[in-house]
CHARMM internal coordinates of N, CA and C (Angstrom, degrees):
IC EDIT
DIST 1 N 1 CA 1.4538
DIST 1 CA 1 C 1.5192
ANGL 1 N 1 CA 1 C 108.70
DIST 1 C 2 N 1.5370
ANGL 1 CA 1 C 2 N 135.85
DIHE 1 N 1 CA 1 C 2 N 140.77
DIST 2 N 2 CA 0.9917
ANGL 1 C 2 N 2 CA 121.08
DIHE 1 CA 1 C 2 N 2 CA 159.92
DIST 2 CA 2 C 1.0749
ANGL 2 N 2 CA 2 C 140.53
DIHE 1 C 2 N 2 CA 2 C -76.40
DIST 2 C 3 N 0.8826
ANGL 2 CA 2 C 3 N 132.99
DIHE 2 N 2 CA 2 C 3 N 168.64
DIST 3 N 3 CA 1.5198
ANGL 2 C 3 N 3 CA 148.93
DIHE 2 CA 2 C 3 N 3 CA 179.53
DIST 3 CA 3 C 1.0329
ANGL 3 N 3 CA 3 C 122.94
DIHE 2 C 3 N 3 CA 3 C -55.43
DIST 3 C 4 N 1.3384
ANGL 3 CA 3 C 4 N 116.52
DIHE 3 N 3 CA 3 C 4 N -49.13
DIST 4 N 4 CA 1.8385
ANGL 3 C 4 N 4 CA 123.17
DIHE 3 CA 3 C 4 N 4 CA -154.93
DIST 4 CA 4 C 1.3280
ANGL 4 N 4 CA 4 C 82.57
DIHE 3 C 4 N 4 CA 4 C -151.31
DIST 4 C 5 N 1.6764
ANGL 4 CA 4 C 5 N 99.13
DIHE 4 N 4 CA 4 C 5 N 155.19
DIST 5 N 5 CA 1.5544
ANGL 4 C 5 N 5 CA 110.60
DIHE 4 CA 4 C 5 N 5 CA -171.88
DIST 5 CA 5 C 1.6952
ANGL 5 N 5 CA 5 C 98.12
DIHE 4 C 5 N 5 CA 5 C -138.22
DIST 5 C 6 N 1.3991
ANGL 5 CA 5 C 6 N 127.77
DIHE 5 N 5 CA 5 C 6 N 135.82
DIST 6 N 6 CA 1.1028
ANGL 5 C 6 N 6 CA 153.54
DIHE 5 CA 5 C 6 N 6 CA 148.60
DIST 6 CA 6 C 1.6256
ANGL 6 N 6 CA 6 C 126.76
DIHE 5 C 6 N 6 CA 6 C -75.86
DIST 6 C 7 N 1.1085
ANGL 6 CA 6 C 7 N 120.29
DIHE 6 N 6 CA 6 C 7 N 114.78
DIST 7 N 7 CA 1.5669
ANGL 6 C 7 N 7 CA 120.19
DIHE 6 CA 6 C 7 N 7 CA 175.69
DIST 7 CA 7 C 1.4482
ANGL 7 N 7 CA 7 C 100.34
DIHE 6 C 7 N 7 CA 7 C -59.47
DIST 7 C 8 N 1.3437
ANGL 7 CA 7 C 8 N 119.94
DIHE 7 N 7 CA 7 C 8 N 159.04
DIST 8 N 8 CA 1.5286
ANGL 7 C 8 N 8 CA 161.83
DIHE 7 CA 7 C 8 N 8 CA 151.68
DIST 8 CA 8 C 1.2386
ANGL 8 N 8 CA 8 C 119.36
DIHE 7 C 8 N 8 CA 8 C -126.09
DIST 8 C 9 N 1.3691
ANGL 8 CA 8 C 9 N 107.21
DIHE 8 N 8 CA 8 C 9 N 100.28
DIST 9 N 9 CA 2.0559
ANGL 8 C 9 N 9 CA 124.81
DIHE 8 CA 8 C 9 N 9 CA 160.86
DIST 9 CA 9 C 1.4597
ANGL 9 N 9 CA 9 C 106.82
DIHE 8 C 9 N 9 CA 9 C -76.44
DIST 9 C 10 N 1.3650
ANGL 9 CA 9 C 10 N 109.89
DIHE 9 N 9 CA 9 C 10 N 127.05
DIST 10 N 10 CA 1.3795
ANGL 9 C 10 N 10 CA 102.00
DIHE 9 CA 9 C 10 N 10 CA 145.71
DIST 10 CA 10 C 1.2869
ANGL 10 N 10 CA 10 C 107.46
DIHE 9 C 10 N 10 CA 10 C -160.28
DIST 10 C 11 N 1.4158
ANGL 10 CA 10 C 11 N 118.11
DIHE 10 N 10 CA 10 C 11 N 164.73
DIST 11 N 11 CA 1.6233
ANGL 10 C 11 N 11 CA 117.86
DIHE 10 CA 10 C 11 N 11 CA -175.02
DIST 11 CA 11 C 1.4105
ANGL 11 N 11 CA 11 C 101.47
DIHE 10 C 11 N 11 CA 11 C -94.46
DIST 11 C 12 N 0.9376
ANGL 11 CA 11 C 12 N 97.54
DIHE 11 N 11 CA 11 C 12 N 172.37
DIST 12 N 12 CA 1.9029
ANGL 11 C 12 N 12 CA 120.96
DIHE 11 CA 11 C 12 N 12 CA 177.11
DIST 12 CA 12 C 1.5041
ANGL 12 N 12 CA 12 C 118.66
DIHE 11 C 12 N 12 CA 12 C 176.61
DIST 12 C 13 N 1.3557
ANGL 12 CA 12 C 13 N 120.75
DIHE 12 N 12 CA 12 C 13 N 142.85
DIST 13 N 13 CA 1.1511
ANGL 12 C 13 N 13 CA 131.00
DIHE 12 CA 12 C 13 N 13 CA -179.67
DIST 13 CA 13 C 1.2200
ANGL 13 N 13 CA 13 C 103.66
DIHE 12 C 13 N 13 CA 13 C -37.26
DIST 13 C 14 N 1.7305
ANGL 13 CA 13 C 14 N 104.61
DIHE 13 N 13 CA 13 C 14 N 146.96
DIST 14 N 14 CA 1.6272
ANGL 13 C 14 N 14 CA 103.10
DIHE 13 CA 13 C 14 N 14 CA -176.94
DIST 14 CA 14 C 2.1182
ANGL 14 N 14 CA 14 C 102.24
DIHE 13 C 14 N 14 CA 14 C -95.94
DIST 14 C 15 N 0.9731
ANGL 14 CA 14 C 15 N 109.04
DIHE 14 N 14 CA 14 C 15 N -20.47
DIST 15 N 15 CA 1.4105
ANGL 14 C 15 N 15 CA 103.57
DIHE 14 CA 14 C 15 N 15 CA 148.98
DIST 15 CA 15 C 1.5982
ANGL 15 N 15 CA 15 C 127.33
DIHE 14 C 15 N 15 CA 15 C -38.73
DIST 15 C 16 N 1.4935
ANGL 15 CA 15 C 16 N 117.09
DIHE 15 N 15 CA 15 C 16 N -88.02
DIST 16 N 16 CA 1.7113
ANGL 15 C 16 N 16 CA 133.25
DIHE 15 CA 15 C 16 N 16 CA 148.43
DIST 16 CA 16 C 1.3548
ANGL 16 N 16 CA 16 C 86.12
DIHE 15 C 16 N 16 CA 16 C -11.76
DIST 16 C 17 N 1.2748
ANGL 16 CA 16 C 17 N 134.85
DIHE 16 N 16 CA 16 C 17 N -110.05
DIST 17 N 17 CA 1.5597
ANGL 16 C 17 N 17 CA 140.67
DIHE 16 CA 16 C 17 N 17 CA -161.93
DIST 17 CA 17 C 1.4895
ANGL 17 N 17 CA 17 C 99.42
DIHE 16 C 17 N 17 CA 17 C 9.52
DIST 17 C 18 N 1.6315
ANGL 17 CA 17 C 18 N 90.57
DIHE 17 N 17 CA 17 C 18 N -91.95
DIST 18 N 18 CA 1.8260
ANGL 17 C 18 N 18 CA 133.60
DIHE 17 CA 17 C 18 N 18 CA -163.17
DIST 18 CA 18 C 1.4951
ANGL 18 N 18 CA 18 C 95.09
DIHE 17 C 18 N 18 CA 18 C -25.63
DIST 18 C 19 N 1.7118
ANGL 18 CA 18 C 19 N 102.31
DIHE 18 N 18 CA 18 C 19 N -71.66
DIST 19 N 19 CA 1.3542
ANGL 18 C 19 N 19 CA 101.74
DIHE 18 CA 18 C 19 N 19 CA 177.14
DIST 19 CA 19 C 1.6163
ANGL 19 N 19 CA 19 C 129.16
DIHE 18 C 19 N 19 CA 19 C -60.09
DIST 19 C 20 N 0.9302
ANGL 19 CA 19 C 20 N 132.32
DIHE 19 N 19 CA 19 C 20 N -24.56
DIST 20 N 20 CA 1.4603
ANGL 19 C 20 N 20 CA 138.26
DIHE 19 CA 19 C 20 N 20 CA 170.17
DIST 20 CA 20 C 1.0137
ANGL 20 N 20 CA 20 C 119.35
DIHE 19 C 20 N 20 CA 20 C -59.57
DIST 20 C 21 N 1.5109
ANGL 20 CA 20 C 21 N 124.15
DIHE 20 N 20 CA 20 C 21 N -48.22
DIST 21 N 21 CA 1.2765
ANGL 20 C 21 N 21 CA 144.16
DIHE 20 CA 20 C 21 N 21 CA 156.77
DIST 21 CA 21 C 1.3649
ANGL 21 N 21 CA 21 C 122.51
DIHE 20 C 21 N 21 CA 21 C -40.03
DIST 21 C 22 N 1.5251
ANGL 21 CA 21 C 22 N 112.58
DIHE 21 N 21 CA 21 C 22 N -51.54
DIST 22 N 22 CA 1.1497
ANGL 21 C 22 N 22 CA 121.79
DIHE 21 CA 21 C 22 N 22 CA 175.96
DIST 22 CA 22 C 1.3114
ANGL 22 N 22 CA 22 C 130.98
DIHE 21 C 22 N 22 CA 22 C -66.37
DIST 22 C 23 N 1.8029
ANGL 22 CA 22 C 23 N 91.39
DIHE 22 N 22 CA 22 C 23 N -29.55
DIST 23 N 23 CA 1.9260
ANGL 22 C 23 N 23 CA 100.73
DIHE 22 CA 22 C 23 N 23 CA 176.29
DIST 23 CA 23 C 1.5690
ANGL 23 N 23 CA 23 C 99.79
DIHE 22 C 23 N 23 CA 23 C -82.93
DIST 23 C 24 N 1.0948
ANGL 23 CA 23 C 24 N 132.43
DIHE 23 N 23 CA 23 C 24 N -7.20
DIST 24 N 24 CA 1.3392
ANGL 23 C 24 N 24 CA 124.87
DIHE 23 CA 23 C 24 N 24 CA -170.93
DIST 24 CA 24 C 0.9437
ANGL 24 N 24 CA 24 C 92.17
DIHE 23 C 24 N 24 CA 24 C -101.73
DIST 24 C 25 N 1.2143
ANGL 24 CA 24 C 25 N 158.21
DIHE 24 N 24 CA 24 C 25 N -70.56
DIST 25 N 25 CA 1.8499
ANGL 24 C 25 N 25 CA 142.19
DIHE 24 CA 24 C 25 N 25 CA 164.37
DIST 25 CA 25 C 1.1579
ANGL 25 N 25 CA 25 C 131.57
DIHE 24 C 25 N 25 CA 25 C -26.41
DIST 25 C 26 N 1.5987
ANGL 25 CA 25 C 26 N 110.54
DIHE 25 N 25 CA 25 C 26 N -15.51
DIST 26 N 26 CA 1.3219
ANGL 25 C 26 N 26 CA 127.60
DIHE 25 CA 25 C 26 N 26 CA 152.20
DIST 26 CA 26 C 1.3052
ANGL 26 N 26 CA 26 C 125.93
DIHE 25 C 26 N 26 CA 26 C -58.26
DIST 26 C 27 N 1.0777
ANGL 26 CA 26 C 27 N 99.10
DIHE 26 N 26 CA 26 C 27 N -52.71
DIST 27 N 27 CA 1.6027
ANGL 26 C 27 N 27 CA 109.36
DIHE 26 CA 26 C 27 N 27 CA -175.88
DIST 27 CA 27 C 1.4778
ANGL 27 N 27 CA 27 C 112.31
DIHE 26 C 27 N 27 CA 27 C -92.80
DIST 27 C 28 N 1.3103
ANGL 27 CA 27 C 28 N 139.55
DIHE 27 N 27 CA 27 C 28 N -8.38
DIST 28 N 28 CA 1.0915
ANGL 27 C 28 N 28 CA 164.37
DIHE 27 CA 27 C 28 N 28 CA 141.64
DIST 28 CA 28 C 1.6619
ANGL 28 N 28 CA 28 C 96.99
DIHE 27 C 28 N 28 CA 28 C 86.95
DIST 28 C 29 N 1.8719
ANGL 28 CA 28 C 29 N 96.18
DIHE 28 N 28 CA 28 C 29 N 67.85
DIST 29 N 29 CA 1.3949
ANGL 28 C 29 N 29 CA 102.78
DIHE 28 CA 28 C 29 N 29 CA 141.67
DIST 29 CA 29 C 1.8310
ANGL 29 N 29 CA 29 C 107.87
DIHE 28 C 29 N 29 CA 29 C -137.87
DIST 29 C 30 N 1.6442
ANGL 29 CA 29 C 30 N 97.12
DIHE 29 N 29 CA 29 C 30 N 166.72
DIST 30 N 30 CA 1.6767
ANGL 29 C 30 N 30 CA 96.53
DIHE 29 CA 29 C 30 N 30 CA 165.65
DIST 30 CA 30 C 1.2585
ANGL 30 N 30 CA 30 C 120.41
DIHE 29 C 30 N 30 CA 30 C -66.09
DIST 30 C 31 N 1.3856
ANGL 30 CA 30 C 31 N 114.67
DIHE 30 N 30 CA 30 C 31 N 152.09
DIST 31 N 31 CA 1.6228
ANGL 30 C 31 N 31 CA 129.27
DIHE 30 CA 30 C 31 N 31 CA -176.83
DIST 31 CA 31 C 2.2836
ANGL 31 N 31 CA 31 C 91.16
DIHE 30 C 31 N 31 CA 31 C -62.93
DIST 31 C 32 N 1.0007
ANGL 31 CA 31 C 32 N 102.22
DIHE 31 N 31 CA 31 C 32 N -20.28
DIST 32 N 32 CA 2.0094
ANGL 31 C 32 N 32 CA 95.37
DIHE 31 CA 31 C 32 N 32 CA -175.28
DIST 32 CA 32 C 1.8647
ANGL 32 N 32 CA 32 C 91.63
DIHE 31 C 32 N 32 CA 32 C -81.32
DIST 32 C 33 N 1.3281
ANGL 32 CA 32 C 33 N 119.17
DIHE 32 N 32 CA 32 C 33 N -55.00
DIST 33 N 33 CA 1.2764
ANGL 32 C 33 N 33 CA 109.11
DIHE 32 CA 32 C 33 N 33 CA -171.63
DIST 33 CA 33 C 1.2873
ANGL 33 N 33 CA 33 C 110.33
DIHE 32 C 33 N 33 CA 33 C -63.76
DIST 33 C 34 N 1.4515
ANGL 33 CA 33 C 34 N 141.39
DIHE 33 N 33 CA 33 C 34 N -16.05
DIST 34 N 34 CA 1.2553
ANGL 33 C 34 N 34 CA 140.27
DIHE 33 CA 33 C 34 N 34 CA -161.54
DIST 34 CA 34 C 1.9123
ANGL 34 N 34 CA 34 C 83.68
DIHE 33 C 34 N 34 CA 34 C -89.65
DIST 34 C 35 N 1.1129
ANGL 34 CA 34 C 35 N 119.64
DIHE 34 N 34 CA 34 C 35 N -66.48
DIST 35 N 35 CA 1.4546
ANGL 34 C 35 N 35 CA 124.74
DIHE 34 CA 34 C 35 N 35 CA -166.00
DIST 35 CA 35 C 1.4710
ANGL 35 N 35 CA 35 C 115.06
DIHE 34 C 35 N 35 CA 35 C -51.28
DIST 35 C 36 N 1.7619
ANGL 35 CA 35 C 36 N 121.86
DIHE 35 N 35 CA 35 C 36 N -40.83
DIST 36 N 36 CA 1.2366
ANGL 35 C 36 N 36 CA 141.61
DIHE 35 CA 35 C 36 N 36 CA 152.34
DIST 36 CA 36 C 1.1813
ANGL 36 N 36 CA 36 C 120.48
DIHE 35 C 36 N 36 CA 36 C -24.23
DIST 36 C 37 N 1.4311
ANGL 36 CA 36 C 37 N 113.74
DIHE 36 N 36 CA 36 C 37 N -51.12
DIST 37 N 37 CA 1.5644
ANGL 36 C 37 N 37 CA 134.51
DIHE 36 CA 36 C 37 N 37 CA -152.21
DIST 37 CA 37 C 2.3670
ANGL 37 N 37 CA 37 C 87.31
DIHE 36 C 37 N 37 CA 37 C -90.04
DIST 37 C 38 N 1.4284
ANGL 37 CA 37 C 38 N 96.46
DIHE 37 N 37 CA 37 C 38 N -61.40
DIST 38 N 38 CA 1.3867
ANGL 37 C 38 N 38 CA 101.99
DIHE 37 CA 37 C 38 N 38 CA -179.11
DIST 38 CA 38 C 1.6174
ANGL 38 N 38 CA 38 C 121.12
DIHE 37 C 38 N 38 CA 38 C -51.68
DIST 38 C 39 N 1.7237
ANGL 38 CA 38 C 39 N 97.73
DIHE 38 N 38 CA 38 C 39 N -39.11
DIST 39 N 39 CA 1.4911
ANGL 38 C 39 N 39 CA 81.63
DIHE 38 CA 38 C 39 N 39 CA 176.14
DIST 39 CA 39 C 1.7737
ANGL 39 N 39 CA 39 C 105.73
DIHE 38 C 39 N 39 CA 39 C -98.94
DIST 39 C 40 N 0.9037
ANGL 39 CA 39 C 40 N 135.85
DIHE 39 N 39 CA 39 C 40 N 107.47
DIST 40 N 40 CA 1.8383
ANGL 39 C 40 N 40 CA 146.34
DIHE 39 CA 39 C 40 N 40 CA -149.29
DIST 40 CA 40 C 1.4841
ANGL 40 N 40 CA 40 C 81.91
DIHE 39 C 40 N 40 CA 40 C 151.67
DIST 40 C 41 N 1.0693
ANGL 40 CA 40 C 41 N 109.85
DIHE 40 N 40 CA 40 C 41 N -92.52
DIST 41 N 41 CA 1.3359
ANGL 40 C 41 N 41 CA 108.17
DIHE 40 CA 40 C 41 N 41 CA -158.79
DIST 41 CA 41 C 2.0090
ANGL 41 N 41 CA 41 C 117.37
DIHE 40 C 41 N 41 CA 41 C -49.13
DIST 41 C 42 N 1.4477
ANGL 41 CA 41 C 42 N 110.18
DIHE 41 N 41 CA 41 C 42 N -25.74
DIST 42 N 42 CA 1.5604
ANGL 41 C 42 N 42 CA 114.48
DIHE 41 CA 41 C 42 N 42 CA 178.05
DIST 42 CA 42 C 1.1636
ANGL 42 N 42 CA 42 C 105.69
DIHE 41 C 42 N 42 CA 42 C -72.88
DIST 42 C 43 N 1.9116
ANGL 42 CA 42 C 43 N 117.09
DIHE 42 N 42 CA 42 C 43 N -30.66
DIST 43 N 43 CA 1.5100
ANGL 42 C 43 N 43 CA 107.18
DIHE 42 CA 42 C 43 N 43 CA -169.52
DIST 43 CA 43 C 1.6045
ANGL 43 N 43 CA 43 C 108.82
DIHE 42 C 43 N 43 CA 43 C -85.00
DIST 43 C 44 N 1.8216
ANGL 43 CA 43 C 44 N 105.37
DIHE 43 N 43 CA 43 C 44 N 0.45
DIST 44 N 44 CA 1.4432
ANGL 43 C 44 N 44 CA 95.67
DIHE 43 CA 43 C 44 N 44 CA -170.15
DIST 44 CA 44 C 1.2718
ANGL 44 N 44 CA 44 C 108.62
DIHE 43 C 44 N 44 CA 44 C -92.93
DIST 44 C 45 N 1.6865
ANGL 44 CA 44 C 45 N 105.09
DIHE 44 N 44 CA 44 C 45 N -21.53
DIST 45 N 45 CA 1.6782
ANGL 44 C 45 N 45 CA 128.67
DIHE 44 CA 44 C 45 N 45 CA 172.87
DIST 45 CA 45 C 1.5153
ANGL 45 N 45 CA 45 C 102.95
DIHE 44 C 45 N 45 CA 45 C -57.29
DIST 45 C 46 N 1.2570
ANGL 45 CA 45 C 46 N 123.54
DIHE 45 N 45 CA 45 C 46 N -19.84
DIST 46 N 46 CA 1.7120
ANGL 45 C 46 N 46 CA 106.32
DIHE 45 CA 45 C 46 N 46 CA 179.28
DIST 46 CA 46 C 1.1967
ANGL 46 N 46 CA 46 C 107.19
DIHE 45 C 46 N 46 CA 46 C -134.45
DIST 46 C 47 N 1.5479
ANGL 46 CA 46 C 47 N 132.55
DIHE 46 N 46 CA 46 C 47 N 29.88
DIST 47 N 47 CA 1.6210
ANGL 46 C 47 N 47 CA 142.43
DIHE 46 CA 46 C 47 N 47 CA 158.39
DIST 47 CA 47 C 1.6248
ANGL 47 N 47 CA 47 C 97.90
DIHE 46 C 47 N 47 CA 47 C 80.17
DIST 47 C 48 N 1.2431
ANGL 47 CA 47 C 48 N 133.34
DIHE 47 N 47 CA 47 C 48 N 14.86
DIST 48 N 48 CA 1.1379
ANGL 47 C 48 N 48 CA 122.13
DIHE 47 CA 47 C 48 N 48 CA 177.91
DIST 48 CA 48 C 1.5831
ANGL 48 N 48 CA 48 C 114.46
DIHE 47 C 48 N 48 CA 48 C -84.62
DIST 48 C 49 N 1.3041
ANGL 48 CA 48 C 49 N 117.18
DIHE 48 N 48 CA 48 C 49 N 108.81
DIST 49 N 49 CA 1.3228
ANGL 48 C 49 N 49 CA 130.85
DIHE 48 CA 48 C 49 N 49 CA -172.68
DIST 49 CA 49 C 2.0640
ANGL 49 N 49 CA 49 C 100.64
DIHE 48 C 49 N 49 CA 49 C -72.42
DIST 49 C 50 N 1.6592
ANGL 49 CA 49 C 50 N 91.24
DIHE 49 N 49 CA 49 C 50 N -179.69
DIST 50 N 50 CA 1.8667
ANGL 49 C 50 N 50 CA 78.83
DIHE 49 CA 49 C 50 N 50 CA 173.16
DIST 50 CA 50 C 1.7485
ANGL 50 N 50 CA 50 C 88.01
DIHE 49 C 50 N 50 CA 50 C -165.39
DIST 50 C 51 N 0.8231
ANGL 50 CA 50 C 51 N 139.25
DIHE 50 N 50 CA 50 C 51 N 177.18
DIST 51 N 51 CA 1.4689
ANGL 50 C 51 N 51 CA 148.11
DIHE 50 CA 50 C 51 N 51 CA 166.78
DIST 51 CA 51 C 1.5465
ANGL 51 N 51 CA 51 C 120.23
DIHE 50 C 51 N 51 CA 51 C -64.40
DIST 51 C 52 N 1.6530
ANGL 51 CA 51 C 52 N 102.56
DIHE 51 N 51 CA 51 C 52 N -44.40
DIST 52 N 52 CA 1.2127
ANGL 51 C 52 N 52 CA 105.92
DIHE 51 CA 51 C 52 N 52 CA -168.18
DIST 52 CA 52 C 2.1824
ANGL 52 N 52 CA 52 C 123.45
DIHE 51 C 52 N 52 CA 52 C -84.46
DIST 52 C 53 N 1.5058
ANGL 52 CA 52 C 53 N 83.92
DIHE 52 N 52 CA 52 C 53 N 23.79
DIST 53 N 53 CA 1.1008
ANGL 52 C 53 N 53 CA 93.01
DIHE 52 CA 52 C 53 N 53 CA -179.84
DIST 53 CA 53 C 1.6292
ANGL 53 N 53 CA 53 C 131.80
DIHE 52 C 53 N 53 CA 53 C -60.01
DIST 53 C 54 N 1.4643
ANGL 53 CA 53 C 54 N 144.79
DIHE 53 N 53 CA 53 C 54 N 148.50
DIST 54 N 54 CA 1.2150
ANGL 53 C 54 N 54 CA 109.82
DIHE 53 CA 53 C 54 N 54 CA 173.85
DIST 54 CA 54 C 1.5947
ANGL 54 N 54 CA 54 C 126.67
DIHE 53 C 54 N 54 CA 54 C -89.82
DIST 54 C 55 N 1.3749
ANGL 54 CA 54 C 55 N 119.57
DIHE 54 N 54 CA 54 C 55 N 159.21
DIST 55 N 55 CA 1.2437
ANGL 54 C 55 N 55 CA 93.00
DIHE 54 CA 54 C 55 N 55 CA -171.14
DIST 55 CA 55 C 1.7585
ANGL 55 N 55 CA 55 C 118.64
DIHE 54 C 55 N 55 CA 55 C -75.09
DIST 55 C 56 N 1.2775
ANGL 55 CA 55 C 56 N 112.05
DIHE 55 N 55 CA 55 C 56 N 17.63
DIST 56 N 56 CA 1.1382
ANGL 55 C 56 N 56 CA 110.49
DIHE 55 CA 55 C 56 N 56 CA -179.72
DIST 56 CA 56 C 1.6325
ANGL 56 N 56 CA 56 C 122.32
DIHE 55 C 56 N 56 CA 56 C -88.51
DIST 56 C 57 N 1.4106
ANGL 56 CA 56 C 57 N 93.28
DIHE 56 N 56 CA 56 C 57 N -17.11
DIST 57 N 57 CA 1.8528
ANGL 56 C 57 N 57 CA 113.59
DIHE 56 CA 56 C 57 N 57 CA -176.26
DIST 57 CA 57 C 1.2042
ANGL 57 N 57 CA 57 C 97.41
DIHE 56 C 57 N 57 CA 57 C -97.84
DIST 57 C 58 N 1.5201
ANGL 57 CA 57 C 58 N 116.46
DIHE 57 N 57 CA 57 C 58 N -22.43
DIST 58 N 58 CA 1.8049
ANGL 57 C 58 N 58 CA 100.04
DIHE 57 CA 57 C 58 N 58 CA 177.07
DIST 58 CA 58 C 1.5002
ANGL 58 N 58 CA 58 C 112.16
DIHE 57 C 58 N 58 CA 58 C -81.53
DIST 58 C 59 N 1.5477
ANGL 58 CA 58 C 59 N 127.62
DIHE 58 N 58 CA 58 C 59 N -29.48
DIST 59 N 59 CA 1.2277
ANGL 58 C 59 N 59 CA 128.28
DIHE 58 CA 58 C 59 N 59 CA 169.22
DIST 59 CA 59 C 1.5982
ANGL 59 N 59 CA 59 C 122.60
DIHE 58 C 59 N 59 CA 59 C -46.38
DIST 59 C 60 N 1.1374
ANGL 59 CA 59 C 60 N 115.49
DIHE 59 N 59 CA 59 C 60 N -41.37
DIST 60 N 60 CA 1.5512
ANGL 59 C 60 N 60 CA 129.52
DIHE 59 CA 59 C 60 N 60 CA 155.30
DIST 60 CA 60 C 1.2793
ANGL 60 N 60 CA 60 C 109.36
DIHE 59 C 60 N 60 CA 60 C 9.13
END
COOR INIT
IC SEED 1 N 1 CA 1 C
IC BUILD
């Protein structure tokens, strides 16, 4: 997990939202851990490494 956390703004339909929200209460995580999880996984989809990795995912 990291350490320190940085905000991210962005807009999106308030429709998209509602529902996003809703599937993520479904599954019983937050709409930040769902986005968290997606962007990790996009930077791993294009080899882009980062510092804040843990060392448990770098052992891999």
């Amino acid at each position: 997990m990291e350490n320190k956390t940085a905000r991210l703004t962005l807009l999106i339909d308030p429709e998209k939202k509602k529902a996003f929200e809703k599937l993520c209460a479904t599954q019983d995580r937050t709409p930040s851990q769902v986005v968290r999880q997606m962007i990790r996984e996009y930077l791993q989809q294009h080899g882009v490494e980062y510092s804040t990795k843990s060392k448990i995912s770098q052992a891999k």
